[in-house]
N, C-alpha and C positions, 0 to 999 in steps of 0.2 A: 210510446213516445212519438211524438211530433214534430215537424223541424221544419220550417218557412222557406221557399225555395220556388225564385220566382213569382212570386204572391201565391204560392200553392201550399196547400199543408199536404206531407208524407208522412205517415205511417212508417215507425222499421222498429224492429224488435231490439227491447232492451238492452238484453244478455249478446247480444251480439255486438252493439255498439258500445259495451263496457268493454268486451271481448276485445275490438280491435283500439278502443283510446288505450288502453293498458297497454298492450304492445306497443303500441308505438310511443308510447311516454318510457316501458324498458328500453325500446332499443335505442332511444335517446340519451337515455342515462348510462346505459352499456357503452353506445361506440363514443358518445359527444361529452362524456363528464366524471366515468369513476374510474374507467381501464385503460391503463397505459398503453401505448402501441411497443413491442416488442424488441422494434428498430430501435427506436430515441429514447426509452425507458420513459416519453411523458406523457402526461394525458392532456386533451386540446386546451386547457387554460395555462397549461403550463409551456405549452408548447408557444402559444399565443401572445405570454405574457415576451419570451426571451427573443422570440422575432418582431415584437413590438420594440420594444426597448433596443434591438441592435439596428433595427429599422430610423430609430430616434436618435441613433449615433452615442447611443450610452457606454461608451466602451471602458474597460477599466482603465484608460490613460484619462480619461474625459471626468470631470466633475458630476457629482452626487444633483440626482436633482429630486421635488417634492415625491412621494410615491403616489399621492393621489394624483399628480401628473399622470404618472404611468396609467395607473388604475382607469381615469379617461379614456387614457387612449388606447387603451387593449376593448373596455366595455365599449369607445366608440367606432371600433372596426373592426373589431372581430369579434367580441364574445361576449353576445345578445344577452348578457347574466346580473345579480345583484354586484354592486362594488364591493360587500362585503366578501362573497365570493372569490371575487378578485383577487382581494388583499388579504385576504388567507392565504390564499396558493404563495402568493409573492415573500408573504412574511416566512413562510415554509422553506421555503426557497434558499431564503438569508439566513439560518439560522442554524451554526457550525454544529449543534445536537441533534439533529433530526435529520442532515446528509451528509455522508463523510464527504462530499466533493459539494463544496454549497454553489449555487448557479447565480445568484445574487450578492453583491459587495452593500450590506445595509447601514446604514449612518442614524445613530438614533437606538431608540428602545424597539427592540425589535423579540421581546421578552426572554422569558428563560422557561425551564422545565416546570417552576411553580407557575408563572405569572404571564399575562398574556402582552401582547405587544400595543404601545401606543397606538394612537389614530393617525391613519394615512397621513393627514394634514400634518402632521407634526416628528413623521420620517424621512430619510432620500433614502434612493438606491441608484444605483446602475450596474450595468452585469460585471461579474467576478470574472476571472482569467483564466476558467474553466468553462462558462459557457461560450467563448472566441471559439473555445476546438468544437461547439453544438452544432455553431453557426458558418464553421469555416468553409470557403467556397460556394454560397449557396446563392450566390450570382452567376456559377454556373454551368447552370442547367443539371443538378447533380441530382434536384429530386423534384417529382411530380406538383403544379399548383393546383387549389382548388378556388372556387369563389369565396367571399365570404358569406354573411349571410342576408346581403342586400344585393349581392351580385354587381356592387360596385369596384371592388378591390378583389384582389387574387394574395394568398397566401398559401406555407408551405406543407405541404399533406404531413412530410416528416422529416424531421432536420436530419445535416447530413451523420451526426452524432460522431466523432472522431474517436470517440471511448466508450466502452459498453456503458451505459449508465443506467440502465435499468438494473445489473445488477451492482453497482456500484453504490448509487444511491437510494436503491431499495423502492418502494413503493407501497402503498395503502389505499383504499378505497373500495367505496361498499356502491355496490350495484342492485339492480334488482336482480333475486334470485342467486345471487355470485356474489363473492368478492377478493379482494387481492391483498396479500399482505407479505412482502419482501424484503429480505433481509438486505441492511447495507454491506457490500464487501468491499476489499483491498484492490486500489487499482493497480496497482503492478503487479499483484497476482492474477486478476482477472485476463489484465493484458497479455501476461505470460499463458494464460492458459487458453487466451481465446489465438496466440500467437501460434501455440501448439495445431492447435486443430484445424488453421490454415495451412499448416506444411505436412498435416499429418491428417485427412480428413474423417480417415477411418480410427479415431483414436475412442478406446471407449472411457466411461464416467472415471473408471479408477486412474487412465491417464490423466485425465483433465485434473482428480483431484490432488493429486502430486502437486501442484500448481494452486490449486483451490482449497484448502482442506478445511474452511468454513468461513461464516461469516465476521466481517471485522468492523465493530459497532461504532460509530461516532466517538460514545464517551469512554470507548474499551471497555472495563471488566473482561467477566470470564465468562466464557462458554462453557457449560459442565455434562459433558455427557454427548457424543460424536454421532450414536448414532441414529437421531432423529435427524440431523445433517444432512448424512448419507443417504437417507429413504428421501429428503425432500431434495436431494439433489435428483435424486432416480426418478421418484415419482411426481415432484412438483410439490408433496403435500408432505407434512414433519413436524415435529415438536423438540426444541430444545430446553434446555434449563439456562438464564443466566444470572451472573452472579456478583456480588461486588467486588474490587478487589480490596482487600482490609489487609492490616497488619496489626500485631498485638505488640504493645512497648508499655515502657512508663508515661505516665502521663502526669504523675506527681512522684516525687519523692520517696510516697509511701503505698501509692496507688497504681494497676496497669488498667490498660484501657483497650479498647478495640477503636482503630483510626480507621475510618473509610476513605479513601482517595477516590477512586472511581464509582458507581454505579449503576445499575443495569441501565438499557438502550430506553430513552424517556422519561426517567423515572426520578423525581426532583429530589434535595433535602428536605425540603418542610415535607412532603407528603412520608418520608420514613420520623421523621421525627416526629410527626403526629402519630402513627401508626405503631412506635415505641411507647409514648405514654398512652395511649389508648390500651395498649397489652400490659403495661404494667399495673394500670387501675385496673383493669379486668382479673389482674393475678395469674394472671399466664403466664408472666415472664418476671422472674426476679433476676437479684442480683446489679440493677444496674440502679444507680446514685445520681446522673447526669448526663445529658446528651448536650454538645455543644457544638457548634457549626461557627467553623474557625476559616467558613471561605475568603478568599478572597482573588484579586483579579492575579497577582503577582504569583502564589503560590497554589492557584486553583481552587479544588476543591478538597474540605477536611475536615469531615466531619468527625467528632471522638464522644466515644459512646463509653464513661465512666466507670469500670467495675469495683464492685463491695470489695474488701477483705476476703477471704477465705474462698471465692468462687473460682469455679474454672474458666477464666477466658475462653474457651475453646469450646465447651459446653452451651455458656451464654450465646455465643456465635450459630453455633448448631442451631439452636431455638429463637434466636435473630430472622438465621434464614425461612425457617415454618412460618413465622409470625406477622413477618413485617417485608416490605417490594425490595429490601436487599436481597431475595432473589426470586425472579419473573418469568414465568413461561414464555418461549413467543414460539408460534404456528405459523409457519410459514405455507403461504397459498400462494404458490405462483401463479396466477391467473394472468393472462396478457392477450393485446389481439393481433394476430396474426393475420396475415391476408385478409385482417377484415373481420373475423371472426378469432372470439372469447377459446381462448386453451388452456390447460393448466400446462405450465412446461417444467421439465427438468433442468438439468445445468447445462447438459449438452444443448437442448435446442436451442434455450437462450444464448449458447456463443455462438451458438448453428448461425441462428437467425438475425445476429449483427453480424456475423463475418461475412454475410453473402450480402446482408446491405452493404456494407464497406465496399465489397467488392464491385457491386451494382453501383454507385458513388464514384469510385474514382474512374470506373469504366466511362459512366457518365461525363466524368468532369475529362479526363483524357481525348472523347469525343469532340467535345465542346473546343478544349483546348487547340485539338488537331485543325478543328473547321478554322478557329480564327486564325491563327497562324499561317493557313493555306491560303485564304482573304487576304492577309496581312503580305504573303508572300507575292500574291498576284499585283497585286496594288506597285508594292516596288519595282517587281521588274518592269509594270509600265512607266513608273519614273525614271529606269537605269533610263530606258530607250529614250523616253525624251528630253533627258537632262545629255544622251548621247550628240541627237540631234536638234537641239536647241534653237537653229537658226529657224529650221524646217518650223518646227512647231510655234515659232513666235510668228514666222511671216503666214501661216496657214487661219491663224486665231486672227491677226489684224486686216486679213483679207476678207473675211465669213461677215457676212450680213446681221448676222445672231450667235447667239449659244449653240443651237441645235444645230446648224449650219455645221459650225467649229467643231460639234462633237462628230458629224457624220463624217468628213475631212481627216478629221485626225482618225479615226478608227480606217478609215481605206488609205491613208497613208500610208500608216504605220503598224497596220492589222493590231489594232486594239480592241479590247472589247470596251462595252458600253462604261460598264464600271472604272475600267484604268483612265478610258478620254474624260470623266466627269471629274475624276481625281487630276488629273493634268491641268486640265481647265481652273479647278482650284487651286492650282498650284501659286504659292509664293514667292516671289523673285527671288528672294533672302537664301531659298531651298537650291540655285540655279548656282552655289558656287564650287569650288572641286571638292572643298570640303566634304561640301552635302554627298555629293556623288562616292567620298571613300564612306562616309557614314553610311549609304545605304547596301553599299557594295556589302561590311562589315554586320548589317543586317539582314541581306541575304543569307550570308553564309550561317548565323547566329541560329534565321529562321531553319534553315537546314536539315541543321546538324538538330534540332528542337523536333519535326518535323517526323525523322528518322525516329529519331527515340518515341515518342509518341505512337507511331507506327507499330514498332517494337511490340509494345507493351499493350498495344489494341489487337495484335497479331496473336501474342504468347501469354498462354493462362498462367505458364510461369513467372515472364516479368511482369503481367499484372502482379500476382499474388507477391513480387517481390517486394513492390512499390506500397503495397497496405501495408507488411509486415514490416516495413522501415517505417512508416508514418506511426505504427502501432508503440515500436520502442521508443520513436520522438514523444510521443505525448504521456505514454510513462514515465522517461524522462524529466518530461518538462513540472508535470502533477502528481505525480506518485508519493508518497509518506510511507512513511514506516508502519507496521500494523501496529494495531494497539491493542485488539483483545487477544486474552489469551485462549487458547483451547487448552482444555482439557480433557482426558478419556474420560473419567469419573471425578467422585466429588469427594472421593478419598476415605477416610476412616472416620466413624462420626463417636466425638466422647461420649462414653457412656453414663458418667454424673453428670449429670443436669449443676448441680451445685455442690460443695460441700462448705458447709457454714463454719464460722469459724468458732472456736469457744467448744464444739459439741464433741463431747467423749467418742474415742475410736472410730474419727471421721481423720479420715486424710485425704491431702490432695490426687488428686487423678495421677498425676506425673510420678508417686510413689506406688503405684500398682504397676507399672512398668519395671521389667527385669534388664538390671545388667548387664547385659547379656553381649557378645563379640558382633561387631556388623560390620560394614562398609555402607559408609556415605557417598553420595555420588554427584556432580553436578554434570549438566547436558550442558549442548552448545548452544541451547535456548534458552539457557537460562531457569531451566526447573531443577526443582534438588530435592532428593528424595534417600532412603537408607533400607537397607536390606533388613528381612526381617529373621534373619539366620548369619551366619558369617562365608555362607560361600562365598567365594568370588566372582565378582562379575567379569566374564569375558569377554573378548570383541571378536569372537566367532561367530558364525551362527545368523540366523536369519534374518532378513532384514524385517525392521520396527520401525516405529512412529517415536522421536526422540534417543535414538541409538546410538546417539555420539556422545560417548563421556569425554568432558573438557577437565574431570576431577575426578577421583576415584581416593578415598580415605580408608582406612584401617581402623575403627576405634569400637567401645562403648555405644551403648544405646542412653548411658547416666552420663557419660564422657563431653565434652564440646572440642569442638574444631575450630580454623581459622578460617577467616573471608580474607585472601586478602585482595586489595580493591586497587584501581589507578590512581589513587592518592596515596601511594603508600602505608596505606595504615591495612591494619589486621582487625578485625571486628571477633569479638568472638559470639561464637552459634553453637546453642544446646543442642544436641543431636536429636535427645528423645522430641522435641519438637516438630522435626522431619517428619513425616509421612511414610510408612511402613512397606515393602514392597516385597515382590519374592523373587527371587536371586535365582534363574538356572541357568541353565550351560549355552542356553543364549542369551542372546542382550538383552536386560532387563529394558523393559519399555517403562519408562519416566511419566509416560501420559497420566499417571495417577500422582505423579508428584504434584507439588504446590511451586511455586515462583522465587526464588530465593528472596527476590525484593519483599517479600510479605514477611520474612524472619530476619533482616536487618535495617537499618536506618542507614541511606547514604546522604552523603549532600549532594549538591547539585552538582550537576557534570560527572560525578564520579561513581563509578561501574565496577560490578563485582569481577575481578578477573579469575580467581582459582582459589580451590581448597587446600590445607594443607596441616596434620597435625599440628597443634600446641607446642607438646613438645617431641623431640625430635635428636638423635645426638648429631644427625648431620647438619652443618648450618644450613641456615633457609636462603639461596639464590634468586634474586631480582633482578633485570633487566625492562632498561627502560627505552619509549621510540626514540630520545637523544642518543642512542648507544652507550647509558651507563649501565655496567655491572656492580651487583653487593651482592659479599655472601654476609650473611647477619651470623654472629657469635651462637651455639647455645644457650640458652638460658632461660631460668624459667618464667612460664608466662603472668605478666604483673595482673592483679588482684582487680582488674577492670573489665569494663565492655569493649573495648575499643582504645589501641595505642599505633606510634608511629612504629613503624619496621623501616623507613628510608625517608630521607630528607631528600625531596624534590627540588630544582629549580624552577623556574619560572616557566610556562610550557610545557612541561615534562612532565611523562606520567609512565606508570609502570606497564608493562605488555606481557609480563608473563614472572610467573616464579613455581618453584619447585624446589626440595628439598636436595641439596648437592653435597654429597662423599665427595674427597680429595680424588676418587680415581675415576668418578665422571665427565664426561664432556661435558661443556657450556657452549650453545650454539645460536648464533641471532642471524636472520634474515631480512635485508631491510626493503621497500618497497620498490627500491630498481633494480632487483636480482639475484644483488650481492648475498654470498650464504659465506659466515663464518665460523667456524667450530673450534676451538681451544680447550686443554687440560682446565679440568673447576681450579687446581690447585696454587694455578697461576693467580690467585684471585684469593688475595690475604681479606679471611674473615673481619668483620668491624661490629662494633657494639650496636644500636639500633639507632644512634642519632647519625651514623655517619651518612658521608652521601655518595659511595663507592668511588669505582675509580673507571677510566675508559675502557670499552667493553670491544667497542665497534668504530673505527673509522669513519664515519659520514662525512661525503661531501656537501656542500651547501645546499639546502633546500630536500635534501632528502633522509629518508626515518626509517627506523627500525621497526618492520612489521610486526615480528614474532620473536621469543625468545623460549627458549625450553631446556631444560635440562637433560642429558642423554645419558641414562644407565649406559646399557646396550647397545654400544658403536655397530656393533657388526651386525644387529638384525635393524637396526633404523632405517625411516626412509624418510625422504624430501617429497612434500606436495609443495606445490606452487602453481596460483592460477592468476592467469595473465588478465587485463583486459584495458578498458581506457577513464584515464582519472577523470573525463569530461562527461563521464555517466555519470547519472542516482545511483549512487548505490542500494542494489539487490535487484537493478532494471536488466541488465547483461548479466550472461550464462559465463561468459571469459571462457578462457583456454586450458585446461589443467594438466601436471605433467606431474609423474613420481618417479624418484630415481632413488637407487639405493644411498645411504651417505657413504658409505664408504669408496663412495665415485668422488667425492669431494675430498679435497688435500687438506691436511688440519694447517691451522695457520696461527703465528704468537697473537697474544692478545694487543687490542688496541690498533691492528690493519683492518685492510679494508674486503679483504677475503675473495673469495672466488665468484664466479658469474654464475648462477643457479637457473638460468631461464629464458630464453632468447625471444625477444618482443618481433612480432608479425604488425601488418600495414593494420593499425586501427588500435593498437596494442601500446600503452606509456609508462606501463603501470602494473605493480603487481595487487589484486585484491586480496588474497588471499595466502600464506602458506605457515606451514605445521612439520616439526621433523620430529620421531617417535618411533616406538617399535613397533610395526605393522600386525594386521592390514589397517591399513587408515580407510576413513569414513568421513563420509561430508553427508550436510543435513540443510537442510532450505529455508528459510527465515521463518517458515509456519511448522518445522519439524520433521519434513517427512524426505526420508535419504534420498542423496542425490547421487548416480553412477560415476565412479570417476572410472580411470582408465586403466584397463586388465594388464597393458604392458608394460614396462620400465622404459624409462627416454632415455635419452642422454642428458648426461648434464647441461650442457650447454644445449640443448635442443629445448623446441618451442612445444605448447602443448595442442592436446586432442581438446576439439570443440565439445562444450557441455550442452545439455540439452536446458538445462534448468537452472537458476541461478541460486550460489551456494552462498549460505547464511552461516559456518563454521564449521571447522574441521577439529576430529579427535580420534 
């Protein structure tokens, strides 16, 4: 090969010159375009696009403008690429399925899981109220600039990122030889766990995932199967399964159906509804009549997949999952670059390696801060002086020949330096009256005390690290959600008829091979619900587990059904053999194999399943609600439906607890400011099921009954209660928890306002949490996995021990 240089022809060997254009077209593509940096979780167009657009004063108070705008102005200063290019990442960006914390606010068709988005020309964007915390501070001086690629302009190596986003919003992209692909998680878990490893540095993976315990998808479903999780937490590299989440109901009159609400991570309705009749005309898949996609914007998504007569829902569903994207592999590769250089990382180094940005960040910006304020300080006190002696400095400036004169004057005057006589010199008349002089005196002092503190915290690894760990719960706070997928350990029990048709001699349903057999039903404080597959008993002894708090615990049949009942008052009833089978020993059965109770009943909106409880029952059934109403409902037997009232609500009001109450039981409510009441059940004349009880609890204004329970066993119960402040998100703070015997507490008649259960500390307004029962009690973290409460008994009236982890329900 030949090559012109100089009007000279050179000779150089092929293989060699492929040799090096290939590398540097990799490492182009590695560091400049598919691998996120580790810090900011983004890769340079992304990074380019959100410091363009904040550069542009796109802020979420700020109007929507064209996105081909934007698209210009990132392609014209920073990132030498196609627009189409561009306006991928950007539409990526905006679009609430593809990042759980989207970085973009988009206006327009910005597509869906089928369908691709509009033309630039014809969307707006400006950034969302998530990239503010990418970008916050970044005036100063908090992270490294580079040129761009004309070496006209400087831009930022890597934002200062206020939340882990790399693994919050996941990531993708195919490099040469490499590539990355990241699951999106929970920011307040992230937070919680990267908050951990700031105070605790030597913490290993199984700490962190107490805090972490997998990834939490955009559109939820379910995650089935944990421990490909845990290996790509350890090693960087992992396989999970996920999965829809469906429920099986009627869907006609004479017909059930399978409903899908959710969907695995990417994965549209048309592409499963093509992927259904394509298996049905292939004859892989019988059984199913119609698929119909009943989304919409109001009630989401809903799709209902039609079954025949005579089939097994639960069978069909089995052969769903084989068949069709209701349920999808994902491989997680964490690939990211570090110092510059491609890694696969674990969960550790990725907190690793934002916390010690964070910490590099506000070190940075505290520096900055310190300099100007010390600037800022200088400058005044050469104002105190010369606003002191005023005359001095007016007769020195009207006497000087010049400027420079004036400055040289005033600085041997008044020993100034260069900088205070130029500021003088500019001084204002308007600045020269007493006023000025107390305002600046009052900004001295301001400067100070700022000055100090900054010192502090530039001095002490401690109040650094205090300072990120408070900014860490602010921005939790501010962006954090609820999680939405569920985990699960396994995928449960899979039916073993495929079909049974109807019409066909000595075929019977699946749910008739099933024995009658003694069990216990169980519901967690997650919200899974699962049934023993013998009649032991489950106990609350014994080892700690992943979902070990029972909120329900039943006695019945496996042919038998149970009650829901919910915060609307009403009782749903639920087939048991429908449950998920589990085995029952002498420790706490782990629920991770259970299903979601929501998958085996229908609620309406707003309204939550609270507890189990037999059918029937000879003790009546007690309610309490957060107005501090009590019912105990009559016996009687259960009417001939799916679903009836048990208590007539008012307006606002909804139920917080119920349990089955004998005349020689206690009834006990807690309401959110401390107050714990206990009373005989008997006090509390049974009512038929339309009534709507009678006063349970005393409330003052604006305050609610947290809990309510029923107490067999006065003498062995105990009181939890966990403090914290109502101006959090809830599940962002750990709070304070305290357990005390009840029979520390004085019983009181019904309808007062009862005793103090809990004494609030500086930061404290509120109670999040409390539970009273026959111990030990047990707390569990919004992702399942138990939370330590406190080994000693308090006093009543005392305040609680700090939690490390923030608790999602107690049982």
């Amino acid at each position: 090969m030949a090559d012109a240089h100089d009007g000279q022809i050179i000779d150089i060997d092929v293989s060699a010159e492929m040799e090096t254009s290939f590398l540097e077209y990799a490492y182009s593509v590695i560091y400049s375009r598919a691998l996120p940096d580790a810090r900011d979780g983004l890769k340079p167009v992304q990074r380019r696009i959100i410091y363009s657009m904040s550069d542009m004063g796109l802020r979420p108070e700020r109007a929507h403008v064209k996105s081909s705008r934007v698209v210009g102005e990132v392609m014209g200063k920073y990132h030498p690429h196609g627009d189409s290019a561009i306006y991928d990442a950007l539409v990526r960006m905006a679009q609430p399925f593809s990042l759980r914390l989207p970085m973009v606010d988009g206006h327009g068709n910005f597509g869906s899981l089928d369908d691709g988005p509009a033309a630039s020309r014809y969307t707006e964007a400006r950034l969302a109220s998530a990239s503010m915390a990418m970008v916050a501070d970044l005036n100063e001086d908090v992270v490294d600039t580079v040129p761009n690629y004309d070496n006209k302009l400087t831009q930022p190596e890597v934002l200062p990122a206020a939340f882990p986003n790399l693994l919050v919003n996941g990531a993708a992209g195919i490099a040469v030889g490499m590539a990355t692909n990241m699951a999106p998680h929970n920011l307040i878990e992230v937070v919680s766990a990267a908050r951990h490893l700031l105070d605790n540095p030597k913490a290993d993976l199984d700490d962190l995932m107490r805090f972490v315990p997998g990834p939490d998808l955009p559109g939820g479903g379910k995650i089935v199967g944990l421990d490909g999780v845990k290996e790509a937490y350890a090693t960087g590299r992992g396989k999970f399964m996920t999965r829809a989440k469906t429920r099986i109901e009627k869907v006609t009159a004479r017909r059930q159906g399978i409903v899908v609400t959710e969907l695995p991570y990417l994965v549209g309705p048309e592409k499963v509804i093509e992927k259904i009749k394509d298996a049905v005309s292939a004859k892989k898949l019988q059984g199913i009549t119609a698929v119909t996609d009943l989304t919409d914007r109001h009630n989401g998504l809903r799709l209902v997949i039609e079954i025949k007569n005579g089939f097994n829902p639960e069978a069909v569903l089995e052969r769903l999952y084989k068949l069709t994207p209701l349920e999808e592999s994902f491989s997680m590769n964490n690939v990211a670059l570090v110092n510059g250089q491609p890694r696969t990382l674990g969960l550790r180094e990725m907190l690793s390696v934002w916390v010690d940005h964070r910490l590099d960040v506000v070190r940075r910006r505290s520096q900055f801060r310190l300099n100007a304020r010390r600037d800022r300080l200088h400058l005044v006190d050469g104002l105190l002086i010369a606003i002191l002696d005023i005359d001095d400095v007016i007769q020195i400036i009207r006497s000087s020949e010049d400027a420079s004169e004036a400055r040289e004057r005033l600085r041997t005057a008044f020993d100034l330096s260069e900088i205070q006589a130029d500021y003088i010199l500019e001084l204002r008349l308007r600045r020269l009256t007493k006023f000025s002089r107390l305002e600046l005196e009052n900004e001295k002092a301001q400067l100070l005390a700022e000055i100090a503190e900054l010192e502090e915290i530039l001095a002490s690894d401690r109040a650094l690290r205090a300072v990120v760990g408070a900014e860490m719960d602010a921005v939790a706070a501010e962006y954090g959600t609820p999680r939405r997928t569920i985990l699960l350990a396994d995928a449960g029990a899979v039916t073993s008829a495929a079909s049974v048709p109807s019409g066909r001699r000595g075929a019977a349903p699946a749910s008739l091979e099933i024995e009658d057999t003694p069990c216990w039903v169980m519901l967690s404080a997650t919200g899974l619900i699962a049934r023993t597959a013998d009649d032991t008993e489950p106990t609350r002894e014994g080892r700690r587990s992943a979902h070990d708090v029972l909120r329900a615990c039943v006695r019945t049949t496996t042919r038998s059904d149970v009650g829901v009942i919910t915060s609307a008052g009403r009782m749903i009833r639920l087939a048991v053999e429908e449950t998920h089978a589990i085995a029952a020993t002498s420790e706490p059965p782990s629920l991770g194999g259970g299903t979601p109770l929501a998958e085996h009943i229908v609620l309406e909106k707003d309204e939550t399943a609270i507890t189990l409880v037999p059918l029937e029952s000879d003790a009546p059934l007690a309610l309490g609600t957060a107005h501090g109403i009590v019912k105990r409902v009559k016996p009687e037997p259960a009417p001939n439906k799916d679903a009836w009232e048990v208590m007539g609500l008012k307006d606002g009001d909804r139920v917080i607890g119920a349990a089955n109450a004998a005349d020689n039981a206690e009834l006990a409510f807690v309401t959110d400011q401390a107050a714990l009441l206990h009373f005989p059940a008997d006090k509390v004349r049974p009512q038929g099921r339309s009534g709507g009880g009678m006063a349970g609890v005393n409330l003052p204004e604006g305050v609610s009954a947290l809990f309510f329970g029923v107490i067999d066993n006065p003498a062995d119960a105990v009181v939890v209660t966990i403090s914290g402040s109502s101006t959090a998100l809830p599940g962002t703070i750990p709070g304070a928890a305290k357990i005390t015997p009840l029979s520390e507490y004085p019983g009181k008649g019904r309808a007062t306002g009862g005793v103090r259960a809990h004494r609030f500390l500086k930061g404290e307004d509120v109670l999040l949490h409390a539970w009273v029962g026959t111990g030990p009690a047990k707390a569990t973290s919004g992702a399942g996995q138990e939370v330590a409460l406190p080994e000693e008994h308090g006093r009543r009236d005392g305040s609680g021990a700090p939690l490390a982890t923030p608790v999602g329900g107690l049982g």
